[in-house]
C-alpha positions as semicolon CSV with decimal commas, in nm:
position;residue;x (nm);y (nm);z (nm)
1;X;-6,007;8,308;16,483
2;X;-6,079;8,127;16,133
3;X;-6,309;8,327;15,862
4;X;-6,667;8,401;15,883
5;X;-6,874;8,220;15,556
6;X;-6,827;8,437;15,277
7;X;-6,493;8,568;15,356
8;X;-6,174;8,501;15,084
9;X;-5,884;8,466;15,271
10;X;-5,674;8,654;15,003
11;X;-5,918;8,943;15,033
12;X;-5,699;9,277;15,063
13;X;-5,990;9,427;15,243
14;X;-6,099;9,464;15,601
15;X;-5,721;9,407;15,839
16;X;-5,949;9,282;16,123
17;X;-6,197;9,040;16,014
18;X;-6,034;8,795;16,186
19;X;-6,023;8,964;16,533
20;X;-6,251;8,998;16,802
21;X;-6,464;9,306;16,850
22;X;-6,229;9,360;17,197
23;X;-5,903;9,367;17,010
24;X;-5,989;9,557;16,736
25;X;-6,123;9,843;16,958
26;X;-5,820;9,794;17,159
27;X;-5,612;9,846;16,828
28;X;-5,810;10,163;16,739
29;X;-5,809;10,335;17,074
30;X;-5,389;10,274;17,079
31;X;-5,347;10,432;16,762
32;X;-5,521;10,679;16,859
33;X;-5,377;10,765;17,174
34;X;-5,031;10,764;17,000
35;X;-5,151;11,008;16,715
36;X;-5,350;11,210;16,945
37;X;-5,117;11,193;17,244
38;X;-5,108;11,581;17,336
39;X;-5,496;11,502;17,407
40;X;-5,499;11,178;17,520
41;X;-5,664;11,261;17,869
42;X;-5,961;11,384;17,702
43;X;-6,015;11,052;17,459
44;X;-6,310;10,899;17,526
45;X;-6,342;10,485;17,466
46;X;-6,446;10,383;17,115
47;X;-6,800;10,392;17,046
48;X;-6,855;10,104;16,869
49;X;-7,239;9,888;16,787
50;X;-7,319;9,543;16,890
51;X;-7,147;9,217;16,783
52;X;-7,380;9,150;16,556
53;X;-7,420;9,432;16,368
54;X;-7,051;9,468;16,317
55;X;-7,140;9,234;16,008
56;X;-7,345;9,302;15,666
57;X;-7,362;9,663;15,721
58;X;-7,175;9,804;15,456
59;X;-7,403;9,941;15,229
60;X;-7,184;10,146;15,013
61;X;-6,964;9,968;14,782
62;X;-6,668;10,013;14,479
63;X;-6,633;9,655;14,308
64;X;-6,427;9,584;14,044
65;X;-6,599;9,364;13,758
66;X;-6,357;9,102;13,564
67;X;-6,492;8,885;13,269
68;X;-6,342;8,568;13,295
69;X;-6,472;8,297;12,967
70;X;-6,477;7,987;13,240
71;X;-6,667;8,167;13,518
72;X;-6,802;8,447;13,336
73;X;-6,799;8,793;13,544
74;X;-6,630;8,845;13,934
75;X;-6,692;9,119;14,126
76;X;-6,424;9,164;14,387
77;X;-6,084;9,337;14,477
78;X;-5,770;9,384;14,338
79;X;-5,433;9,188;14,482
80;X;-5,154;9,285;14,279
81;X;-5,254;9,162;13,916
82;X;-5,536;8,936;14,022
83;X;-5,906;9,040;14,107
84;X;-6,008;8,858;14,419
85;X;-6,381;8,779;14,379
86;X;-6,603;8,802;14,687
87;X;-6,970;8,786;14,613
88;X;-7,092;8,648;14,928
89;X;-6,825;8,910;15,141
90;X;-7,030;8,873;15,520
91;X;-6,889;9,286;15,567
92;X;-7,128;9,368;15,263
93;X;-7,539;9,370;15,374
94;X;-7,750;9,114;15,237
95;X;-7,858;9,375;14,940
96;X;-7,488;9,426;14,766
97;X;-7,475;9,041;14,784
98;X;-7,817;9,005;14,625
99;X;-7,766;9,247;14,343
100;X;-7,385;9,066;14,265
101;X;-7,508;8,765;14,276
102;X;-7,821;8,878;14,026
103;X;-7,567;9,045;13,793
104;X;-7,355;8,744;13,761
105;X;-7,632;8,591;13,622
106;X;-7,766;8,816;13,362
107;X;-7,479;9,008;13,218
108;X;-7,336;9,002;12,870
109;X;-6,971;8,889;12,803
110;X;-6,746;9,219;12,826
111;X;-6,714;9,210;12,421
112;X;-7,115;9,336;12,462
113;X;-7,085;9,476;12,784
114;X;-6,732;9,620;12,875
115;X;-6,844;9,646;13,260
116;X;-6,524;9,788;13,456
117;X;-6,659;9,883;13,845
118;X;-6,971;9,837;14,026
119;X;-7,070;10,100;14,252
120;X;-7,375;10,108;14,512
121;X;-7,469;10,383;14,752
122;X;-7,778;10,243;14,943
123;X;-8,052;10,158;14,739
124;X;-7,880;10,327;14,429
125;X;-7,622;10,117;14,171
126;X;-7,448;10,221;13,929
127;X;-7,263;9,990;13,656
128;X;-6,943;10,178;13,511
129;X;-6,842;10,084;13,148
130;X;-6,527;10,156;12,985
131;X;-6,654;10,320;12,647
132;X;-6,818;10,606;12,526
133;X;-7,122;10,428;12,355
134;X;-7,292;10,153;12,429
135;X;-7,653;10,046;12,262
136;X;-7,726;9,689;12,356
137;X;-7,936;9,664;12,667
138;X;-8,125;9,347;12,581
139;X;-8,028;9,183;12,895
140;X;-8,182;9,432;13,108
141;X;-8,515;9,398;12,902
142;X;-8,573;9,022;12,994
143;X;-8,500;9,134;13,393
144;X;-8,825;9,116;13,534
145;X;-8,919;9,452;13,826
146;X;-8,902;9,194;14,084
147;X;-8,568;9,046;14,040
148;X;-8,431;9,427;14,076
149;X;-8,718;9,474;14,437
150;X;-8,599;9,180;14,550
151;X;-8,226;9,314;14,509
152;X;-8,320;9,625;14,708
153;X;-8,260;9,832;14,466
154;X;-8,468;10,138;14,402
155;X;-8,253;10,287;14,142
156;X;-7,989;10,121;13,894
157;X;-7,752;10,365;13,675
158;X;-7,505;10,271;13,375
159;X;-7,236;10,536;13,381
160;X;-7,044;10,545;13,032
161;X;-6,669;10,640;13,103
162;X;-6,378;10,549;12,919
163;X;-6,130;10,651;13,182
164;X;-6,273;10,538;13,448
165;X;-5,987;10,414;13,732
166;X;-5,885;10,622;13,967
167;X;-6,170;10,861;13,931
168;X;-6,497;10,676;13,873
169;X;-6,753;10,955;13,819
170;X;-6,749;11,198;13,508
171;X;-6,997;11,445;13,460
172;X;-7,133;11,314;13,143
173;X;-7,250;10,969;13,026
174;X;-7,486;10,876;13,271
175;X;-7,803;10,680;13,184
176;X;-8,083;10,530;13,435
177;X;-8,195;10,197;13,310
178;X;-8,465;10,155;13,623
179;X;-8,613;10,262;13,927
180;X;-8,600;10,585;14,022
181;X;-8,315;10,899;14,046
182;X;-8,287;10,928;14,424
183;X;-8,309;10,745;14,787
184;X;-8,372;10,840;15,117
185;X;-8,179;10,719;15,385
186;X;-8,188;10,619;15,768
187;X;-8,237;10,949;15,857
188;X;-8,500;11,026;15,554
189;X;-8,254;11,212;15,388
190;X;-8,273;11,255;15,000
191;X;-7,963;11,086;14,809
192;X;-7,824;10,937;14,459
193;X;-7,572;10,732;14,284
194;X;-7,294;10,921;14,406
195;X;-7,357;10,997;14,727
196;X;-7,118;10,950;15,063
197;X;-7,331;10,818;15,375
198;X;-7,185;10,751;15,689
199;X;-7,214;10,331;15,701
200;X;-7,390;10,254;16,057
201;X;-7,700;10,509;16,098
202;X;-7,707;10,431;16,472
203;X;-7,345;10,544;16,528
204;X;-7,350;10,836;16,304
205;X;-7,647;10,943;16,470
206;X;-7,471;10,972;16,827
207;X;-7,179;11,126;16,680
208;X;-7,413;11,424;16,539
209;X;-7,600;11,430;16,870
210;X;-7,302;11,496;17,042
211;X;-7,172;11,740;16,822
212;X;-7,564;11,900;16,840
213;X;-7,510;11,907;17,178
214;X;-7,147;12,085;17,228
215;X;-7,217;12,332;16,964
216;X;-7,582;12,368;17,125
217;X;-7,663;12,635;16,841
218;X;-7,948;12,863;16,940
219;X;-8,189;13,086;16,715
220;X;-8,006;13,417;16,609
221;X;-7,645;13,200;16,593
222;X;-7,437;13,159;16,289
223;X;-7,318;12,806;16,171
224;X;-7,078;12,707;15,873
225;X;-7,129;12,330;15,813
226;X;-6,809;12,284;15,620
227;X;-6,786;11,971;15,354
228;X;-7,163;11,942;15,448
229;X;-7,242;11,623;15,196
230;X;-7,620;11,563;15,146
231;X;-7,702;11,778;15,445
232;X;-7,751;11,544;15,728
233;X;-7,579;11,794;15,982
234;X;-7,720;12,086;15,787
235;X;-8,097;11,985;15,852
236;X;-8,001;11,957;16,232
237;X;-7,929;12,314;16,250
238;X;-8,165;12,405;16,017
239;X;-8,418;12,279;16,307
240;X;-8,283;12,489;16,571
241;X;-8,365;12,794;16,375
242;X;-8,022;12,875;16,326
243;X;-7,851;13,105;16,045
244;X;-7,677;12,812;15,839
245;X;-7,432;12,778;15,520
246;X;-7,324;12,507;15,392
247;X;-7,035;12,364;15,136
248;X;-6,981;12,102;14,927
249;X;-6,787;12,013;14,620
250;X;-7,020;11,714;14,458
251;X;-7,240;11,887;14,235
252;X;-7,496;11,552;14,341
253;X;-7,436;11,624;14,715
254;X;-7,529;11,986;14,674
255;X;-7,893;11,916;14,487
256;X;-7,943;11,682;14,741
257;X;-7,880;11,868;15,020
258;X;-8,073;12,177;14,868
259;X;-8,348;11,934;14,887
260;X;-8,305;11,782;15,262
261;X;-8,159;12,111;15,418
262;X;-8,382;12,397;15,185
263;X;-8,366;12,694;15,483
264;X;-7,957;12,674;15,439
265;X;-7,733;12,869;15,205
266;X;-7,498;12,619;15,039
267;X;-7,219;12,636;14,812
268;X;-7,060;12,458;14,564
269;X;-6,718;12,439;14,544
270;X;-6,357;12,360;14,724
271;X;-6,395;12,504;15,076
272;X;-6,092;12,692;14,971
273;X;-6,230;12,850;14,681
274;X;-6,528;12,935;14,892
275;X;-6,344;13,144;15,129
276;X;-6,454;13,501;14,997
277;X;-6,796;13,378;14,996
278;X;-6,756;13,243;15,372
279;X;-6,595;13,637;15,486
280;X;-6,844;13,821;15,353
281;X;-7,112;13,567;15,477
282;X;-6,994;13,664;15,861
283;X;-7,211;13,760;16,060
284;X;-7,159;14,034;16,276
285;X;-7,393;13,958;16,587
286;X;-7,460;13,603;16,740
287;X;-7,247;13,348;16,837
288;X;-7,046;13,153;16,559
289;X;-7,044;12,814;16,549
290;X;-6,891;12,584;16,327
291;X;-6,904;12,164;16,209
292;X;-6,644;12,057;15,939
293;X;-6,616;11,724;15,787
294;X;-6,375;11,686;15,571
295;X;-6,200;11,393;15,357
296;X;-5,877;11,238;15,498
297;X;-5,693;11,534;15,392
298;X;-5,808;11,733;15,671
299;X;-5,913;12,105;15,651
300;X;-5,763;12,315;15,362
301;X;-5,479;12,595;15,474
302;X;-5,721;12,860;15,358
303;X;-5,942;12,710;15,518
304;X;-5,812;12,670;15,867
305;X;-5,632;13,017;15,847
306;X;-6,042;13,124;15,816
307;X;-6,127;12,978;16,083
308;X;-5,872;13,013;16,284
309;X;-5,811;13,413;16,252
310;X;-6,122;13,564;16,085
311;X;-6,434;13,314;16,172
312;X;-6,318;13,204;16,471
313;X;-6,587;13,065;16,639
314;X;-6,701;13,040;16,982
315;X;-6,709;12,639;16,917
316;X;-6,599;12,419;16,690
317;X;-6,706;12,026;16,652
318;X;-6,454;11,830;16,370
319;X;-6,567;11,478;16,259
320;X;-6,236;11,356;16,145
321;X;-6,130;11,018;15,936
322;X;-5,752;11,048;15,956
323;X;-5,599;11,087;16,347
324;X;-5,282;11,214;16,154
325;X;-5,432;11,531;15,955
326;X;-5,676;11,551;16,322
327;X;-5,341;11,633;16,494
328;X;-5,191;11,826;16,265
329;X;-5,540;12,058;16,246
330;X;-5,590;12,081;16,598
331;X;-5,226;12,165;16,691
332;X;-5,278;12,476;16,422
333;X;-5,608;12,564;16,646
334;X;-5,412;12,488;16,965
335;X;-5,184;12,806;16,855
336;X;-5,512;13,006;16,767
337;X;-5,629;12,925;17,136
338;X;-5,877;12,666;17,080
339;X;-5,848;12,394;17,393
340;X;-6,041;12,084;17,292
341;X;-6,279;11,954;17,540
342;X;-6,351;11,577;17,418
343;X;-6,226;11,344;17,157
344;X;-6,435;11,087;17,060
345;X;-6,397;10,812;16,847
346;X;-6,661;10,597;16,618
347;X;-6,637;10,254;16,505
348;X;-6,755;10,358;16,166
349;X;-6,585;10,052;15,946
350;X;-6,583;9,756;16,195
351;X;-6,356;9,491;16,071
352;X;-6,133;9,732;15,955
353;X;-5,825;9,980;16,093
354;X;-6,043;10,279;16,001
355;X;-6,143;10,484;16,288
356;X;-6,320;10,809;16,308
357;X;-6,303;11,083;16,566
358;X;-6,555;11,407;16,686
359;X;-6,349;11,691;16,835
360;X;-6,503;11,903;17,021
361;X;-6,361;12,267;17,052
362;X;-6,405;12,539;17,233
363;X;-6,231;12,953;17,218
364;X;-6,062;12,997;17,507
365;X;-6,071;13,379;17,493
């Protein structure tokens, strides 16, 4: 299959843009069944969207920026030592490629403007510079409002930090240059600069539906919503009229979801460092439900010894980005007499290897 328009061939991103939408759910749904093969019988097929919409739908991006004096600034990936550009990259939607395109155009060499990453979440951008001061915006103040409307942008950020690489957020140095401080999404959810949204509304949407449904939490129940994000899950419960808590470590995450999710308790914090908080937040009438989300680490030992032997509640739904720590958690429940019922995986990053998976859980006692 050649490359779809846009795509650089020595891209280091997305494994399976050259495959059909067939083989790479075929891949996905192997891999799974190999990491997950003590519950293979109860995977379900790969939920994946249409064709077309497996293209220009990511709407969260990390680009590197690299000033070059013949073609002035790329925006791309790293290959070893050499930044691939890809300002036209068909994966990205039609927004990111407006706004890369626009900054090519209007940026200062990197001796003004020492630009090292360019991060977008939705409608919100944020330009990372490597220094700790940084006074000349004069480029910005010939940019007329439409140029940045027509970009989709709502909001556009410069973040000042001098270490930025592996970590690319600090808690100081941040500036807005335009727009306004927050989003809403999709699901009319309040967000910012830093914010983690799942990629394809549509699909994320049926993977909280079905976790609504298995944990089917009624008024008078208790639910922990575990690495809860902006809230998304948190306002579902919140509708049911259900006792709710949430946790989150991104200080942005947490305002926002205060904001989307206000009848909830949430925390900020490691879920592991929230532990005494989640004991004495037990209840000790109504059922206990609980949704966790975590990063590709999988649930903390503190954590999962919690819910395992203290929490333990009557169902459990685990939206999962790494089969291997999936399998490692749900043996540890398997000992703590939790059977899962369903495993379902979501074509959240088509074109990729990525693969994400809803467990659904239930005590057996």
């Amino acid at each position: 299959m050649t490359l779809p328009v846009g795509c650089e061939s020595r891209c280091p991103g997305c494994a399976h843009r050259t495959w059909s939408a067939a083989d790479s759910e075929a891949q996905k749904a192997g891999w799974l069944r190999r990491q997950l093969a003590p519950w293979a019988d109860r995977l379900q097929s790969v939920q994946a969207v249409a064709e077309g919409a497996r293209w220009g739908y990511r709407r969260k991006v990390c680009l590197s920026a690299a000033w070059d004096e013949t073609a002035a600034w790329q925006f791309g990936l790293w290959r070893r030592d050499e930044l691939i550009p890809i300002p036209d990259c068909p994966v990205h939607a039609r927004s990111v490629r407006l706004l890369v395109r626009w900054l090519m155009q209007v940026l200062p060499p990197k001796s003004i403007f020492p630009l090292a990453f360019l991060v977008q979440s939705g409608a919100q951008a944020t330009l990372i510079a490597k220094t700790r001061q940084l006074s000349d915006l004069d480029w910005l103040k010939q940019t007329s409002d439409e140029e940045l409307v027509a970009s989709g942008l709502e909001g556009l950020w410069l973040h000042l930090h001098p270490a930025a690489g592996r970590r690319l957020f600090a808690r100081n140095g941040w500036r807005l240059l335009w727009g306004q401080p927050r989003s809403q999404d999709a699901f009319g959810l309040v967000y910012g600069p830093t914010a983690f949204q799942q990629l394809i509304p549509d699909l994320y949407r049926q993977a909280l539906d079905a976790a609504e449904s298995f944990l089917a939490p009624q008024p008078g129940d208790s639910i922990a919503d575990l690495y809860c994000g902006i809230g998304a899950s948190l306002t579902r419960w919140a509708a049911r009229g259900v006792r709710a808590i949430g946790v989150e470590l991104g200080g942005e995450a947490v305002e926002c979801a205060q904001l989307n999710a206000p009848d909830a308790t949430i925390l900020r914090g490691k879920c592991a460092d929230r532990v005494p908080q989640l004991r004495d937040w037990t209840p000790a009438t109504g059922a206990r439900l609980l949704y966790v989300n975590p990063p590709r680490t999988g649930l903390e030992p503190s954590v999962l010894a919690w819910a395992a032997e203290a929490f333990r509640p009557e169902r459990l739904a685990y939206l999962s980005c790494s089969a291997g720590t999936l399998s490692r958690d749900l043996r540890a429940l398997a000992t703590a007499n939790y059977a899962v019922e369903a495993l379902i995986p979501y074509d959240f990053f088509p074109q990729t290897h990525h693969v994400e998976t809803l467990a659904l859980l239930r005590r057996a006692d």
